[in-house]
C-alpha positions as CSV (number, residue, x, y, z in Angstrom):
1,X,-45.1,-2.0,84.7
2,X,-45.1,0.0,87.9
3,X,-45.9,-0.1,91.3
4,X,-47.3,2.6,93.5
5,X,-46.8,2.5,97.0
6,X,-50.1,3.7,99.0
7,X,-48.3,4.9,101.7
8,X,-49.5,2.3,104.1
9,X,-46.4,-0.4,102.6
10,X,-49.5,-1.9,100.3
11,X,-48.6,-1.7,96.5
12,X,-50.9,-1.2,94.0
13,X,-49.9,-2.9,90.8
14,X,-51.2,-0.6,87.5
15,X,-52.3,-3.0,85.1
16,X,-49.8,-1.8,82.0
17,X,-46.9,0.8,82.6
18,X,-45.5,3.3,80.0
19,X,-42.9,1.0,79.0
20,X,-44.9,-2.3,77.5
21,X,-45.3,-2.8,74.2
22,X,-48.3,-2.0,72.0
23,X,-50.2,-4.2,70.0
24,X,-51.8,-3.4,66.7
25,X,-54.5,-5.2,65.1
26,X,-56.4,-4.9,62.0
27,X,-59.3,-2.8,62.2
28,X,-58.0,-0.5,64.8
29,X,-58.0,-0.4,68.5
30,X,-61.3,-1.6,68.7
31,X,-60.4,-5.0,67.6
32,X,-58.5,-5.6,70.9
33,X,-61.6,-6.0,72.4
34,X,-62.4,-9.4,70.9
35,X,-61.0,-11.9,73.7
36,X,-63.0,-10.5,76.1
37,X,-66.4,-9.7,74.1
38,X,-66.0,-13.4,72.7
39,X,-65.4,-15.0,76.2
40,X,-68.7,-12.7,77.3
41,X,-71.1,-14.1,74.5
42,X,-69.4,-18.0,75.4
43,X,-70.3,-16.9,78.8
44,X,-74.0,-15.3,78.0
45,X,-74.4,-18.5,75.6
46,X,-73.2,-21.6,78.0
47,X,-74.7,-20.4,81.5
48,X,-77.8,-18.7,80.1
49,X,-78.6,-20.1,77.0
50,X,-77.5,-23.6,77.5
51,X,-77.8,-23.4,81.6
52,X,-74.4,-25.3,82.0
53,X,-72.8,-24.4,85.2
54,X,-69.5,-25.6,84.3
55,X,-66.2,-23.5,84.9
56,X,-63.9,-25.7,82.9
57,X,-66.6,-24.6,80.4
58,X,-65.5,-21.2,80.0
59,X,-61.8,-21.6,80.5
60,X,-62.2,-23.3,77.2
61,X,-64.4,-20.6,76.1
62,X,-61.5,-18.2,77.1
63,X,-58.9,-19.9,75.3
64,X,-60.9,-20.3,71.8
65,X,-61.6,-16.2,72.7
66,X,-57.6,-15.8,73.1
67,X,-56.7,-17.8,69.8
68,X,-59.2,-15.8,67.6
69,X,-58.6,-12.5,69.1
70,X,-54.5,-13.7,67.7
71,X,-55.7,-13.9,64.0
72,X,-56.3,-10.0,63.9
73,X,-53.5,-9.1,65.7
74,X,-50.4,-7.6,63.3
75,X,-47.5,-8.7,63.0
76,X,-45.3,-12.4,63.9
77,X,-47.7,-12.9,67.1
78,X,-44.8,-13.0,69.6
79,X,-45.9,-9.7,71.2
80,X,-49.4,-10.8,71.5
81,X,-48.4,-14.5,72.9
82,X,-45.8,-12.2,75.8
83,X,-48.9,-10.8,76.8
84,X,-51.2,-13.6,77.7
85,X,-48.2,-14.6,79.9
86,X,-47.7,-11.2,81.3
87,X,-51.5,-10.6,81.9
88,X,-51.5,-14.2,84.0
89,X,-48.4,-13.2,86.4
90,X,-50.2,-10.1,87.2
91,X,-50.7,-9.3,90.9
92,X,-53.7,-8.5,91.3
93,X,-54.9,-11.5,89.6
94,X,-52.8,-13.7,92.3
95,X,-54.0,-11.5,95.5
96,X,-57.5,-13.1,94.3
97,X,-56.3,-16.8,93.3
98,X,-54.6,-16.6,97.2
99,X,-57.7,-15.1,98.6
100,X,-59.6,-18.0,97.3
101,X,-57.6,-20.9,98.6
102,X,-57.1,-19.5,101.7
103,X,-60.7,-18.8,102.6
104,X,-61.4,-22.3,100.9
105,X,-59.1,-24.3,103.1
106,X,-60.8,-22.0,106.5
107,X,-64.1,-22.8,105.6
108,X,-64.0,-26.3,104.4
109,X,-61.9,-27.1,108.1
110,X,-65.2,-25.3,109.9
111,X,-67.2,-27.2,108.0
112,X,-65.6,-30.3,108.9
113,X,-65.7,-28.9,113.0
114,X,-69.4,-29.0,112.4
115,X,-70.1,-25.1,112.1
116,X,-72.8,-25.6,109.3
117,X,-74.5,-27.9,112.1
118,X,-74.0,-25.1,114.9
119,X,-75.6,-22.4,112.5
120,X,-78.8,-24.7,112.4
121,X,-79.1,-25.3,116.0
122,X,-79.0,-21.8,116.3
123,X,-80.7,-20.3,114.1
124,X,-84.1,-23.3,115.1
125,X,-83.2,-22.2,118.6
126,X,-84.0,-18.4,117.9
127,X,-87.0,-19.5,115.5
128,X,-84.8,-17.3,112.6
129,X,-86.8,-19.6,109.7
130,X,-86.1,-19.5,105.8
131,X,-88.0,-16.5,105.3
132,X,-85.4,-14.4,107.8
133,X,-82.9,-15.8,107.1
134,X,-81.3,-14.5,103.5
135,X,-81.7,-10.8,105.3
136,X,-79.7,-12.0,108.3
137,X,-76.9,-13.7,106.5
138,X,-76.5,-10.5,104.4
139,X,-76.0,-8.6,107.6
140,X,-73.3,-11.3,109.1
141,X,-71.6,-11.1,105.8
142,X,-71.5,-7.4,105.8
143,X,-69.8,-7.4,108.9
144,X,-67.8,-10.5,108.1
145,X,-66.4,-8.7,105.2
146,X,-65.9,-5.5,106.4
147,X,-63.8,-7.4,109.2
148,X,-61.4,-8.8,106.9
149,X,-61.5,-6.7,103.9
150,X,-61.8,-9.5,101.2
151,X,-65.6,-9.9,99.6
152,X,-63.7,-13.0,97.5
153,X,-63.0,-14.8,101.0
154,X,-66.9,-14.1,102.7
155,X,-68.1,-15.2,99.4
156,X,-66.5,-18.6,100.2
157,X,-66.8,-18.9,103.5
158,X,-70.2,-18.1,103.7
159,X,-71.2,-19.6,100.5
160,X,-69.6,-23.1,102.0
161,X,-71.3,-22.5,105.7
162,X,-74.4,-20.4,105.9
163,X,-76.0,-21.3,102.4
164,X,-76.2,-25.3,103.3
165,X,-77.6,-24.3,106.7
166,X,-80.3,-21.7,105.2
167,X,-81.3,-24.3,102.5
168,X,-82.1,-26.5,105.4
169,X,-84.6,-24.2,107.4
170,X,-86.1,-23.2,104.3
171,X,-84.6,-20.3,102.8
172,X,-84.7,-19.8,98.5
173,X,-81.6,-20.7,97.6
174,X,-81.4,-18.1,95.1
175,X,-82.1,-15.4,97.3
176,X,-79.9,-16.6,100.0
177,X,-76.7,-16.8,97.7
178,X,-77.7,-12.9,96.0
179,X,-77.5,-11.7,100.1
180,X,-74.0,-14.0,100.3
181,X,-72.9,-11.9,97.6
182,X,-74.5,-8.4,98.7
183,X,-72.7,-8.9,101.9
184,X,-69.5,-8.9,99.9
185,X,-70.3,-6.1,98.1
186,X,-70.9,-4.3,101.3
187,X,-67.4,-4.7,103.1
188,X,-65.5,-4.8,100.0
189,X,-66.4,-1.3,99.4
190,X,-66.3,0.0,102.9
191,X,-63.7,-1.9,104.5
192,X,-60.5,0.2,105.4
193,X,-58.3,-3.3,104.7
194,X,-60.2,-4.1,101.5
195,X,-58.1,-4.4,98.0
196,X,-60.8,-2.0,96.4
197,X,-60.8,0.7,99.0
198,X,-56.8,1.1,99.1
199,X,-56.9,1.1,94.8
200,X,-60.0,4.1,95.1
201,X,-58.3,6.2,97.9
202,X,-54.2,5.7,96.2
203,X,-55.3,6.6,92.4
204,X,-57.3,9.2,92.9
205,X,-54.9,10.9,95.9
206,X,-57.1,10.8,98.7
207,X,-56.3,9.3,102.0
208,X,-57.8,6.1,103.3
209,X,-59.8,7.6,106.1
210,X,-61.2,10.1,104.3
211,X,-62.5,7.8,101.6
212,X,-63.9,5.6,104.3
213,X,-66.0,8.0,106.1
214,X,-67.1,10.2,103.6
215,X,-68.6,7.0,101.3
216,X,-70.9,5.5,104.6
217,X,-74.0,7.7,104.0
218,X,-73.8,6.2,100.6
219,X,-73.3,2.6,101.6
220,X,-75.8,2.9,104.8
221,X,-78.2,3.8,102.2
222,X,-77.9,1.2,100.0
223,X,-77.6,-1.4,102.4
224,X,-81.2,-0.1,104.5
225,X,-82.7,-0.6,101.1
226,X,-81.2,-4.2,100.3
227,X,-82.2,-5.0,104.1
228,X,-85.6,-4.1,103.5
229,X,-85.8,-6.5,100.0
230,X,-84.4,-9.5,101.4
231,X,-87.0,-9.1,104.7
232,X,-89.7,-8.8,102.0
233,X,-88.5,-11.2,98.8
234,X,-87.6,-13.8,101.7
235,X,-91.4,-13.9,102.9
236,X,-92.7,-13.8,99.3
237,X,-90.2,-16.7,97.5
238,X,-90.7,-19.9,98.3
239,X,-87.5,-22.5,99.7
240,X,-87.1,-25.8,98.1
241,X,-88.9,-28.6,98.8
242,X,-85.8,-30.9,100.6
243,X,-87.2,-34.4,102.0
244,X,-88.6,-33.9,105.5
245,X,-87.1,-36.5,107.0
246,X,-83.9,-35.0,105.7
247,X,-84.5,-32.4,107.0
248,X,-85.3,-33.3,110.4
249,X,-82.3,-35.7,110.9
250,X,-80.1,-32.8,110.2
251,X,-81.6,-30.5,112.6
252,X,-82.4,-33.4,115.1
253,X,-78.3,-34.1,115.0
254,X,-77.0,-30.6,115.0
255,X,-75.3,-29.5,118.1
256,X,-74.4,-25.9,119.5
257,X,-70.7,-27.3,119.6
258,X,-70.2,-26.6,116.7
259,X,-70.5,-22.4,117.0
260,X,-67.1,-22.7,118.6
261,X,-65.8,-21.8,115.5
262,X,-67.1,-18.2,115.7
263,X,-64.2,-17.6,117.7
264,X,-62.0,-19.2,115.0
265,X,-63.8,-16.5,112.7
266,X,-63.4,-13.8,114.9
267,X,-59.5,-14.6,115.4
268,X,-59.8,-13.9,111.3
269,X,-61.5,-10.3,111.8
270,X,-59.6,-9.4,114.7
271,X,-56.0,-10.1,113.3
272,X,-57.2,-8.5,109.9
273,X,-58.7,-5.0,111.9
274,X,-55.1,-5.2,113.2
275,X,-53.6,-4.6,109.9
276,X,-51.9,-7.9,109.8
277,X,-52.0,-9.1,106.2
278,X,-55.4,-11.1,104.9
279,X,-53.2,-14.2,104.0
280,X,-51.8,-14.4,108.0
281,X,-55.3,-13.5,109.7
282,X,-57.0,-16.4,108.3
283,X,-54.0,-18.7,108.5
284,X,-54.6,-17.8,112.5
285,X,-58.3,-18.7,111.9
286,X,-57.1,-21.7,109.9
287,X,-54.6,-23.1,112.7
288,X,-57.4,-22.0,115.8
289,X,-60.2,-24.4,114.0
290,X,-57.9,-26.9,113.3
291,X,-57.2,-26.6,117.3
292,X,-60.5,-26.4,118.1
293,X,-61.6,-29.9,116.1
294,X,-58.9,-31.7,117.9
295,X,-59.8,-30.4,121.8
296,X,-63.1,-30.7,121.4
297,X,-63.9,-33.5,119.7
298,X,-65.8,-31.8,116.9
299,X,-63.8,-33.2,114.0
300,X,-60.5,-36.0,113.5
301,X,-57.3,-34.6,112.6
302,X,-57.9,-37.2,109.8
303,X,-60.6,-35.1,108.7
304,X,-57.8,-31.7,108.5
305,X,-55.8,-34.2,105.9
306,X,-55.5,-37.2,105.2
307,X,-52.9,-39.1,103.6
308,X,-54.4,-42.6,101.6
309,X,-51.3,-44.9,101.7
310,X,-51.8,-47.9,98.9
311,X,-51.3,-51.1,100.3
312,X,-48.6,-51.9,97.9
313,X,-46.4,-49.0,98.7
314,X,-43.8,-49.8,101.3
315,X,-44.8,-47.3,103.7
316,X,-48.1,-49.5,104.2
317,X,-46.7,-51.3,107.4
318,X,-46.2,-48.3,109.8
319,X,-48.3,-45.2,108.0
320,X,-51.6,-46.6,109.5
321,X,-50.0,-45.5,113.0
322,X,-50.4,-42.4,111.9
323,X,-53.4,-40.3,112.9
324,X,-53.4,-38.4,109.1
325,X,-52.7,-41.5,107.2
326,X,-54.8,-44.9,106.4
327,X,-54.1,-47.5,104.5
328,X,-56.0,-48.2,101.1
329,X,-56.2,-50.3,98.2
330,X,-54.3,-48.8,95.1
331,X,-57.1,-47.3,93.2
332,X,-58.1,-45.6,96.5
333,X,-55.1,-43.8,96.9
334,X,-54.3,-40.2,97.1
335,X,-54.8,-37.4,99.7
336,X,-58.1,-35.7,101.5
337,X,-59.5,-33.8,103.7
338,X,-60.4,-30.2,104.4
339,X,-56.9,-28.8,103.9
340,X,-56.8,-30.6,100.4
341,X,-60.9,-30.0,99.3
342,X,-61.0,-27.0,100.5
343,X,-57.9,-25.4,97.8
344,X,-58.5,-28.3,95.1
345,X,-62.0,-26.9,94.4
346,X,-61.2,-23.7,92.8
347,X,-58.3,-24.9,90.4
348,X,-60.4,-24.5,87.4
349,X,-61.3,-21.1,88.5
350,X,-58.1,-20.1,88.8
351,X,-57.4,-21.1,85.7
352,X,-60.2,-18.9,84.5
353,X,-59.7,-15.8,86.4
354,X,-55.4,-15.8,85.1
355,X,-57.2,-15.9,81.3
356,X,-59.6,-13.7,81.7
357,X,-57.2,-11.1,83.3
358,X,-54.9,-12.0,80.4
359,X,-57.2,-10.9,77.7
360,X,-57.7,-8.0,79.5
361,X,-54.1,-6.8,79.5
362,X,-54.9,-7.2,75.5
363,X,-57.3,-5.4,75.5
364,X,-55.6,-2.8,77.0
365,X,-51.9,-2.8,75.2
366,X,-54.4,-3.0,72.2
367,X,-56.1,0.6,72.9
368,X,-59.8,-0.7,73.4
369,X,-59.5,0.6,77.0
370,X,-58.1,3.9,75.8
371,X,-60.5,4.0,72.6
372,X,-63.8,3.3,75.0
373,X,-62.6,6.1,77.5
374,X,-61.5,8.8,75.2
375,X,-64.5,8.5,73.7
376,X,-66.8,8.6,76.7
377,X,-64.6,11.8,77.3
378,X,-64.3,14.0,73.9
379,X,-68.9,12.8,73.7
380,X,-70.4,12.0,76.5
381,X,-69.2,14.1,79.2
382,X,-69.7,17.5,78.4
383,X,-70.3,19.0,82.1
384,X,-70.0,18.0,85.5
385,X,-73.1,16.2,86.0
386,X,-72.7,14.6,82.8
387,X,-69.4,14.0,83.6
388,X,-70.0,11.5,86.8
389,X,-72.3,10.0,85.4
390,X,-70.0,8.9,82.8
391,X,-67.7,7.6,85.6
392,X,-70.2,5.6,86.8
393,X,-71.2,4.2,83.1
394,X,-67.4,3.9,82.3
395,X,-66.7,1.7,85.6
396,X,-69.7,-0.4,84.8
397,X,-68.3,-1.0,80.9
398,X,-65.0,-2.1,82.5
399,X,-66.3,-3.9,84.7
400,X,-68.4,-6.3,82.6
401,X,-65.0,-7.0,80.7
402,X,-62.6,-7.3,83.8
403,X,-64.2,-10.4,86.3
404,X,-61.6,-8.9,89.3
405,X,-63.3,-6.0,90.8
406,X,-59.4,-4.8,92.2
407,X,-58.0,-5.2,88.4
408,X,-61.1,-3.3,86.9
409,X,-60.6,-0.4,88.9
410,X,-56.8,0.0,88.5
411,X,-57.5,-0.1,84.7
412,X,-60.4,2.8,85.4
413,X,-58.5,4.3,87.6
414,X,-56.4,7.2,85.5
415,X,-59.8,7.8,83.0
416,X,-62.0,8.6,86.6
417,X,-58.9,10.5,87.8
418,X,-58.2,12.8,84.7
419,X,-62.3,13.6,84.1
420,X,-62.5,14.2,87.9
421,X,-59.9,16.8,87.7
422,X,-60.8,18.2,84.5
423,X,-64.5,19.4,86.3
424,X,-62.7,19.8,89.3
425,X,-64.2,16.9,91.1
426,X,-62.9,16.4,94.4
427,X,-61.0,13.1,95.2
428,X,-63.1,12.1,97.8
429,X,-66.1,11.7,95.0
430,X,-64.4,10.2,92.9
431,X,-62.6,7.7,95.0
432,X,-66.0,6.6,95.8
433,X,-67.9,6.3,92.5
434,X,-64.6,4.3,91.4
435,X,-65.0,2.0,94.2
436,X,-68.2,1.8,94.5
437,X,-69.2,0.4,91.3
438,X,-66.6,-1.7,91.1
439,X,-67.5,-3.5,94.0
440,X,-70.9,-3.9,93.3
441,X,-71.0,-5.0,89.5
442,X,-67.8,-7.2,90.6
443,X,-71.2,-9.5,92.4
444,X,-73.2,-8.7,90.0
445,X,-72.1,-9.9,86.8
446,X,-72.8,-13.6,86.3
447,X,-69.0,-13.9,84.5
448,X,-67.7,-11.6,87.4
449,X,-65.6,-13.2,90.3
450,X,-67.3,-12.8,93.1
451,X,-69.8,-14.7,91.3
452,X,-68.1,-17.1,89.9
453,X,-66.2,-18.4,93.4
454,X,-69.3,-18.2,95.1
455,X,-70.8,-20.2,92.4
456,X,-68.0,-22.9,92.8
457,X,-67.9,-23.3,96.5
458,X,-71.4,-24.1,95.6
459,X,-70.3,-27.1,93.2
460,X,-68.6,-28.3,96.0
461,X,-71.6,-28.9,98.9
462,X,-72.9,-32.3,97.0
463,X,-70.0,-34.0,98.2
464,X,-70.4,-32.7,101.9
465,X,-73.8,-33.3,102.8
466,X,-75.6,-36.4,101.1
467,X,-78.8,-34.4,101.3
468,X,-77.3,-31.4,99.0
469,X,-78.2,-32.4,95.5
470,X,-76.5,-30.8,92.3
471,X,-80.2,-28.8,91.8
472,X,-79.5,-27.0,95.0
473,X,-76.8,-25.5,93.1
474,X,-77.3,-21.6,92.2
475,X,-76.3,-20.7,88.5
476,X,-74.5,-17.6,88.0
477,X,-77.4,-16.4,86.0
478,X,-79.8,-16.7,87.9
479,X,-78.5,-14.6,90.8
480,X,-77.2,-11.4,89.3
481,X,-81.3,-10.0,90.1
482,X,-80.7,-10.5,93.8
483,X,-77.7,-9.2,94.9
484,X,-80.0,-6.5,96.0
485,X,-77.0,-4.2,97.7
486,X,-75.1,-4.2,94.2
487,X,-77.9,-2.7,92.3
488,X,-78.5,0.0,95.2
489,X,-75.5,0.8,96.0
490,X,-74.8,1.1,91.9
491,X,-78.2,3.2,91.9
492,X,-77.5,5.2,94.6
493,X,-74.1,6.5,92.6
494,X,-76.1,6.9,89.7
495,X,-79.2,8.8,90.7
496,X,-75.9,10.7,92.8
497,X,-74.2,11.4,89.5
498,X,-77.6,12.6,87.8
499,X,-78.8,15.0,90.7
500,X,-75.7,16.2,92.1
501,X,-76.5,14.6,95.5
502,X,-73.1,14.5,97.7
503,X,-71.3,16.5,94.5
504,X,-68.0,17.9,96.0
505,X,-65.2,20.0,94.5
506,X,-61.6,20.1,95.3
507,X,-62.0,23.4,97.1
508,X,-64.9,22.4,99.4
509,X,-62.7,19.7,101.2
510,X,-59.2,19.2,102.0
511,X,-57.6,15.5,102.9
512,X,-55.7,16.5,105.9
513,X,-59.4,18.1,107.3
514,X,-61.7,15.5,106.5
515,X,-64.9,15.2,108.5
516,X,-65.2,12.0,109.9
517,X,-69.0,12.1,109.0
């Protein structure tokens, strides 16, 4: 294992280095590739089949996957076993896990400052109804995310704040969480600061800048396009039919106070457009809400945490005092708040996500990776055209097997390098169909984990609102047709790839002259 330094002091972790050990399994290398197609089919079979919506669901399904896929491996097992553990302390499945509670811990503190509340006054003060108002949350979430440079942390932010409000005024909830997550796709893959843009630009030895400005024609494109369907699916799909009185009780109570907390999101884009690291910006966002609920009355401190003292414990006669603490009866005991449900709600996830990157790493020290792309090379891409277009095919194929868009493309990364250079592809193109693709399918997929956080911030709302019911809830299945800007943006590539459109050798364009286009 390696680390390559991208010259701006971030490191990008490959996903197996030179020096691991192989693992050989019966059948060939092909056979590596049964964790992940097992957990795939548990996922196809429990969330579309069955319609469960359970993530502790498929972290079983990824474990059964993980103990099979060890019956065809050769050998005592220990090798196989070392790499489950060195697939789960990989880095680029903790930059996600810490992207997650981070954003979860912002969000669910705005939430508490009455944000969601704000977003409704608003939005009934500018008559933006249900039918608007998927189309304008993509647009807010495209610039949210191109702000901080983390599609995992607008998926939970804005899946917590502006999905509860749009459900409200009228908006189809499944519509409304595809433009949450096309909104992600958008700034993950144009965003200077984002994981997936530093990976593109570093493995494929292009600078930043470069890759930036020569992938926005392609990204405007995609995104006038998704604009344009979310206008027109939001006037033609109906919202769901919450209780009117509800309804107005919400809207009747919501206040404008609440929309301080835009400032406590633009302290997050500002610090992150500074360069200062993802994990600091939103802390800053995280300690100016907290602020901001205090001075202004919009939330308790008890609210930020809260610690449930039993009555038996002899701490019971003086932690009442305290403005973060409140005395209980024993079987009420235990701690609260946004702080607390904000990280607590993605545990299983997490759990999910370290598997799922584990079986991966199999997969990989196994030779399925290798297998699938040297065979895509040596048959499918027999000239240039054909060539990109298996790029764009062989990103999408990783893709549906890696759920972290930043993981996927490090393990694409050297087969998109190697067929670029054999055609003569220049950087700059392939930086971009690598990115590209993985940002968008990295939404799309209803195992993928942009998804799959989105999908359990969802889980969460039912305890925040008494209104939100568990059949507000959004199944991963049932979104991967809307996440309009994924598909174009994966369209655009591959109607690119197919035509030539944009098609750029090394010799046309240089790094150090880039046109800022």
């Amino acid at each position: 294992m390696s680390d390559t330094d991208s010259g701006d002091g971030t490191e990008i972790e490959e996903i197996s280095g030179p020096d691991v050990e192989a693992i050989e399994f019966y059948g060939g290398r092909w056979m590596s590739v049964i964790p992940i197609g097992l957990f795939i089919l548990w996922a196809i079979v429990q969330s579309g089949l069955f319609g469960i919506g359970d993530t502790t669901g498929l972290v079983a399904g990824m474990l059964v996957a993980l103990i099979v896929g060890m019956f065809f491996a050769k050998g005592d097992w220990k090798n196989y076993a070392n790499t489950i553990f060195d697939g789960m302390t990989k880095r680029v499945a903790a930059t996600a896990v810490v992207a997650w509670l981070w954003a979860g811990m912002f969000s669910s503190t705005l939430q508490a400052g009455g944000f969601v509340g704000g977003l409704v006054w608003a939005a009934n003060a500018a008559d933006v109804g249900g039918t608007l108002f998927p189309a304008a949350t993509f647009i807010l979430a495209a610039l949210f995310t191109t702000g901080i440079g983390t599609g995992y942390g607008a998926a939970v932010a804005f899946s917590a704040l502006f999905f509860p409000a749009g459900i409200l005024l009228g908006a189809n909830p499944v519509l409304l969480f595809g433009a949450i997550l096309s909104g992600a796709v958008f700034g993950d893959n144009l965003a200077p600061v984002s994981d997936t843009t530093i990976v593109s630009a570093v493995t494929q030895d292009a600078d930043i800048g470069g890759v930036v400005a020569s992938r926005f024609k392609y990204a405007v494109i995609a995104a006038i396009l998704a604009l344009a369907a979310y206008v027109f699916a939001g006037n033609a799909m109906a919202g769901l039919d919450i209780s009117q009185q509800a309804q107005d009780l919400f809207v009747q109570n919501s206040e404008p106070a609440g929309l301080l907390h835009l400032i406590s999101m633009l302290v997050v884009i500002v610090t992150a457009v500074m360069g200062r690291h993802i994990v600091e910006a939103i802390s800053w966002g995280l300690i100016v809400a907290v602020v901001f609920n205090v001075i202004f009355d919009l939330a308790p401190l008890s609210d930020v945490l809260l610690f449930k003292v039993p009555e038996t414990s002899a701490a019971a006669s003086w932690a009442g005092a305290l403005p973060v603490a409140e005395v209980v009866a024993p079987q009420n005991a235990g701690v609260t708040g946004s702080i607390y449900n904000g990280a607590a709600g993605f545990f299983p996830l997490i759990v999910l996500v370290l598997l799922i990157v584990a079986g991966s790493e199999i997969m990989i020290r196994g030779g399925g990776f290798e297998a699938i792309q040297e065979w895509l090379l040596e048959n499918v891409a027999t000239g240039v055209r054909k060539a990109e277009t298996t790029m764009v095919v062989g990103t999408a194929l990783v893709n549906s097997m890696i759920t972290i868009n930043t993981a996927a493309e490090i393990a694409i990364a050297p087969y998109i390098a190697r067929i670029g250079q054999r055609y003569n592809i220049n950087s700059y193109r392939r930086a971009n169909i690598l990115d590209a693709n993985t940002s968008a399918l990295g939404y799309i997929f209803p195992w993928g984990g942009g998804v799959l956080i989105g999908f359990a911030t969802l889980q969460g709302l039912p305890e925040q609102y008494e209104w939100f019911t568990s059949a507000m809830i959004v199944n991963p299945v049932q979104v991967w047709p809307y996440v309009f800007h994924g598909w174009f943006l994966f369209g655009v590539f591959l109607l690119s790839a197919l035509t030539g459109f944009g098609l750029e050798y090394t010799t046309d364009r240089k790094s150090k002259d880039v046109t800022r286009l």
